[in-house]
C-alpha positions as CSV (number, residue, x, y, z in Angstrom):
1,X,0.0,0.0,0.0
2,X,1.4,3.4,-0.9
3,X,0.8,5.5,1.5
4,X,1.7,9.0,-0.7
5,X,4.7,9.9,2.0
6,X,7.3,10.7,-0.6
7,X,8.6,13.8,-0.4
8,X,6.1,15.0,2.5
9,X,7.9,17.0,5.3
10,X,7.6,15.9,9.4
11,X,9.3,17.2,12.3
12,X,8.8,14.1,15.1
13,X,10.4,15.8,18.7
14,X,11.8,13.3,21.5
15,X,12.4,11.1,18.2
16,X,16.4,10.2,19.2
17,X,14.9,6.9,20.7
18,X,12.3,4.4,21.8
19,X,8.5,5.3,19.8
20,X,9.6,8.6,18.2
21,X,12.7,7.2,16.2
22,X,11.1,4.2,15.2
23,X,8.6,6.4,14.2
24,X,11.1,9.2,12.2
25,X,12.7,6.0,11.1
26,X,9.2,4.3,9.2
27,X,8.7,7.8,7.9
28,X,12.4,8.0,6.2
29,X,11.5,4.3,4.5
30,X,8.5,6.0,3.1
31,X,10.4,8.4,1.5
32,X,9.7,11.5,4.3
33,X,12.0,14.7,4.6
34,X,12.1,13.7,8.6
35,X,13.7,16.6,11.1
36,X,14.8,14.5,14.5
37,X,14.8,16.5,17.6
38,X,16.1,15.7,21.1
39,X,17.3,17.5,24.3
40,X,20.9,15.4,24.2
41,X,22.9,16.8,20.7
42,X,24.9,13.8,20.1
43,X,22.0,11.2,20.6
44,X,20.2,13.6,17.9
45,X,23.5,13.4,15.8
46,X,23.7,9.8,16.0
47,X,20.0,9.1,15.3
48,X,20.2,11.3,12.1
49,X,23.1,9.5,11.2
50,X,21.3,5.9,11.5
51,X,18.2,7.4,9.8
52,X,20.5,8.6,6.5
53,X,22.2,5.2,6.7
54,X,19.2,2.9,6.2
55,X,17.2,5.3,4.1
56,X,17.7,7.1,1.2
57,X,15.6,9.9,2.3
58,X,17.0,13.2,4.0
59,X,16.7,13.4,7.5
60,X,18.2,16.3,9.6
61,X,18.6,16.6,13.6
62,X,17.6,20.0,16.2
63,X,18.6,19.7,19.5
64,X,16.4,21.5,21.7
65,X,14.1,20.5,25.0
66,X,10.8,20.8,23.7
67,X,9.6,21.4,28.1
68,X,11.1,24.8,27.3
69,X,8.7,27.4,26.5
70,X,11.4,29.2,24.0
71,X,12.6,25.8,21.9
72,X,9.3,25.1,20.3
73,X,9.1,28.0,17.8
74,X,12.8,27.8,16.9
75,X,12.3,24.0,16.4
76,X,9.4,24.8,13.9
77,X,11.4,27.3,12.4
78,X,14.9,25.7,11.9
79,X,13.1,22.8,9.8
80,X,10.8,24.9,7.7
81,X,13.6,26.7,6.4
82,X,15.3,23.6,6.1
83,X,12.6,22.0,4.3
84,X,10.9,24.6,3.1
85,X,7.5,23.9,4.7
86,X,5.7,21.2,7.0
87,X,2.9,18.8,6.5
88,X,3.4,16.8,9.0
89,X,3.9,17.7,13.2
90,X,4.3,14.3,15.6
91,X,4.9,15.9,19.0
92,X,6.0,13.1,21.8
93,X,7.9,13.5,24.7
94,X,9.8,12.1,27.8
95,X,7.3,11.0,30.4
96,X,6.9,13.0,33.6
97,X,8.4,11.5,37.6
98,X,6.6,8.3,38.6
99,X,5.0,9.0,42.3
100,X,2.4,9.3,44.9
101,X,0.2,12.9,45.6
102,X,2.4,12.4,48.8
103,X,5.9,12.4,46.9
104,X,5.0,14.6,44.2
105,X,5.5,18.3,44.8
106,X,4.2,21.2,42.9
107,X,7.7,21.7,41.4
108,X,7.2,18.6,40.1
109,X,3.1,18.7,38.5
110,X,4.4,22.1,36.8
111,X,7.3,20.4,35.0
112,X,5.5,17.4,34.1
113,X,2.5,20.2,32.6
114,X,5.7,21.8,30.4
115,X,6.9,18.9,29.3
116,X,3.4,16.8,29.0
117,X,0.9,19.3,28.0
118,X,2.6,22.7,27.2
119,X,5.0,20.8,24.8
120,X,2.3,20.3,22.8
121,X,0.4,23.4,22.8
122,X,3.6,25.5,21.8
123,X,4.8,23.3,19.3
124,X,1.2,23.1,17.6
125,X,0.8,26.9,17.8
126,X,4.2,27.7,16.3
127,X,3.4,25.3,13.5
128,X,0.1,26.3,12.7
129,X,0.8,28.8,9.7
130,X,3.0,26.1,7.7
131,X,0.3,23.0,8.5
132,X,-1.9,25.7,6.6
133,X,-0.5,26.4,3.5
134,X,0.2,22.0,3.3
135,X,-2.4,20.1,1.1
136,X,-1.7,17.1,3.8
137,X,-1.5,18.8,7.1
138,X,-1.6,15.8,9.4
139,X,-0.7,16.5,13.4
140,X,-0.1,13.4,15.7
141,X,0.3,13.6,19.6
142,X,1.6,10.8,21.9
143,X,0.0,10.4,25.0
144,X,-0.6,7.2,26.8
145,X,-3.2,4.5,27.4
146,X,-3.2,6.0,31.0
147,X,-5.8,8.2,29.2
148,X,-8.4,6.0,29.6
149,X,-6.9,3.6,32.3
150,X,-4.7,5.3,35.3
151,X,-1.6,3.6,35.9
152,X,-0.4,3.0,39.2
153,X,2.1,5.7,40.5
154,X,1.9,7.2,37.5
155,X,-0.2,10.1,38.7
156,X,1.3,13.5,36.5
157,X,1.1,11.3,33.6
158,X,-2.4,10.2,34.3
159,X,-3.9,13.7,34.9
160,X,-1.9,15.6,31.9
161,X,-1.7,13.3,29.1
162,X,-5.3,13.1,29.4
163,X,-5.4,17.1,28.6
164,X,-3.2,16.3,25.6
165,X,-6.2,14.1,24.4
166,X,-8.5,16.4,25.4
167,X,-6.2,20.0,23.7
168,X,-5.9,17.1,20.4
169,X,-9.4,16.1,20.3
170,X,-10.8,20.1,20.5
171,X,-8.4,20.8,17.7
172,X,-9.6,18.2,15.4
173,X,-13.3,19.9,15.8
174,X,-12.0,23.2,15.4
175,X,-9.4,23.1,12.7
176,X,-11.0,20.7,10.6
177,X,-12.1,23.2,8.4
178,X,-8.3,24.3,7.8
179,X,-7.8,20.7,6.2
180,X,-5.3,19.6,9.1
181,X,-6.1,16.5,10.9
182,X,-5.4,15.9,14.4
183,X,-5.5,12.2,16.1
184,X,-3.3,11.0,19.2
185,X,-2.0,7.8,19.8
186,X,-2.3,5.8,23.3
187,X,0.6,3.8,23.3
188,X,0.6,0.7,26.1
189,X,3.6,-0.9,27.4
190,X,6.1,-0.9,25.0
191,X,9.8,-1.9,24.9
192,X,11.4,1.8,25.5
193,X,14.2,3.1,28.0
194,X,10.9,4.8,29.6
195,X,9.5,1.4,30.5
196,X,12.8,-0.4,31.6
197,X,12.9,2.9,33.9
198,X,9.7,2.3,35.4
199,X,10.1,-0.9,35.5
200,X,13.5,-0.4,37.6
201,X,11.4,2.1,40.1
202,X,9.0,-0.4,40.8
203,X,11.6,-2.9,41.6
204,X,13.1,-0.9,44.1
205,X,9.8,0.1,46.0
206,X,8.6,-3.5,45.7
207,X,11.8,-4.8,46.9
208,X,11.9,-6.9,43.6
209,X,13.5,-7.3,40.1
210,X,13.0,-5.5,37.2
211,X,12.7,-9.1,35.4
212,X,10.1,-9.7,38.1
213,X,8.3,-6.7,37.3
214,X,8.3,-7.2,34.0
215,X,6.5,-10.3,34.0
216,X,3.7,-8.8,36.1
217,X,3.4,-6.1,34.0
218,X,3.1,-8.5,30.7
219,X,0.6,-10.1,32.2
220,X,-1.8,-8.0,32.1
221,X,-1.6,-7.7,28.3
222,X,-4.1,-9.5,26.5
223,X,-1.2,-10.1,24.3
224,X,1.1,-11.7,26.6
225,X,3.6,-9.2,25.6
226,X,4.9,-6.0,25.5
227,X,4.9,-4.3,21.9
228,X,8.4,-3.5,19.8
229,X,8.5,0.1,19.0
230,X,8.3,-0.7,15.0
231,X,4.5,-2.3,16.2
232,X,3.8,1.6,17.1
233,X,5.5,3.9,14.7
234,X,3.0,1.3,12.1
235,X,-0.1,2.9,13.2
236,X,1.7,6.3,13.5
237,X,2.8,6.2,10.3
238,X,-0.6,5.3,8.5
239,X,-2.4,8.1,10.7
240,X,0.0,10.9,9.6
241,X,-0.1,9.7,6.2
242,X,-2.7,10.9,3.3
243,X,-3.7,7.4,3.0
244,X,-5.6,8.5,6.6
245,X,-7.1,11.4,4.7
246,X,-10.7,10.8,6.8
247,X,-9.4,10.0,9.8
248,X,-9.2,12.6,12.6
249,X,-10.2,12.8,16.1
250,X,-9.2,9.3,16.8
251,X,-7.8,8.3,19.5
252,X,-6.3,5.2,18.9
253,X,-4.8,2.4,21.7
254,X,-1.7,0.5,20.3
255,X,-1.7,-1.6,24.0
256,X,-2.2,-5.5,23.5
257,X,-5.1,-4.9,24.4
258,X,-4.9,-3.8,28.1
259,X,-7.4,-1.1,28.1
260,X,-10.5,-2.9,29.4
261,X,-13.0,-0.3,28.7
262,X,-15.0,-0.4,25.4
């Protein structure tokens, strides 16, 4: 299946590892101009290096931590002007501190609202006039399944990804009429740094292993396993891509089938 990528521009932030490079990664293989961001330069530098190795599409690299109220508009800027437009916005991020409403303090809720929320909302903003003047304006935000099924100790992530699906659904309605689609994906547990991390936290307040953990975590997958990032950046892909032309709104669980809601 084509799915008319060739050629079309994306910027994917937090993309110098775990979902978002696999994702920038897909989007190089379809033939996407792909701009990589990430807080750490020679991560970035090394992921656009891998990216221009196993593609023959052009990717480039931004460092820049997208928590920061001032990186968002340079980001959009540095890869319009390196591209020469955008059609195609994936914002994803770090997740915020695992913790209890006892352990968490308010330094904490504000940084996980920069970096889980606010991320969002600036880089959207700032790229707003270019997703206009695209014929395939597609925007794509990653959030959780914790959106529809609080995770345990997870408790900033619970309450502001769940205003990212909320800011993404509202902007579907609203900006529909500009021809730019907006969807969110709600990843489960999925092989990633992030997940070994909380994986390793849990260990040490359960006074167990990570391996242990692990297992429990698995499961409770449907599945009986925990997804490879490649599984995810396949449904990113296809949502950002004009062969999604009628999809927006969506909110759509890539989890094994953990959520057990309908």
């Amino acid at each position: 299946m084509d799915l008319g990528l060739k050629d079309k521009r994306a910027l994917v932030t937090g993309s110098t590892g775990g979902l978002g490079y696999a994702t920038a990664l897909l989007l190089a293989r379809e033939g996407c101009r792909v701009a990589i961001n990430g807080r750490d330069e020679g991560k970035v530098k090394s992921a656009v290096e891998k990216v221009n190795r196993e593609t023959s599409a052009q990717a480039i690299g931004f460092a820049g931590d997208v928590s920061d109220a001032s990186v968002a508009e340079k980001l959009i800027q540095q890869t319009v002007e390196a591209f020469g437009g955008l059609d195609i916005l994936i914002t994803n991020t770090a997740g915020p501190i695992p913790g209890s409403i006892d352990s968490l303090d308010e330094a904490a809720w504000q940084r996980g609202i920069d970096l889980s929320l606010m991320s969002h909302v600036r880089l959207i903003k700032a790229a707003l006039p270019y997703l206009r003047q695209s014929n395939h304006a597609s925007v794509l935000t990653f959030t959780s399944y914790s959106v529809k099924q609080p995770i345990q100790n997870l408790l900033i992530s619970n309450s502001v990804r769940a205003a990212t699906a909320g800011l993404t659904k509202s902007l579907a309605l609203e900006l529909g009429k500009d021809g730019i689609r907006f969807n969110s994906i709600l990843p489960g547990w999925t092989m990633t740094e992030r997940v070994k991390e909380l994986m390793a936290f849990r260990a040490k307040n359960n006074n167990t292993t990570v391996e242990e953990e692990t297992a429990k975590q698995t499961a409770e997958i449907p599945l009986g396993r925990m997804a490879q990032p490649e599984e995810f950046a396949n449904a990113a892909v296809f949502l950002v891509s004009p062969a999604a032309s009628y999809i927006t709104g969506a909110l759509l669980n890539v989890d094994g089938g953990i959520i057990k809601g309908i």
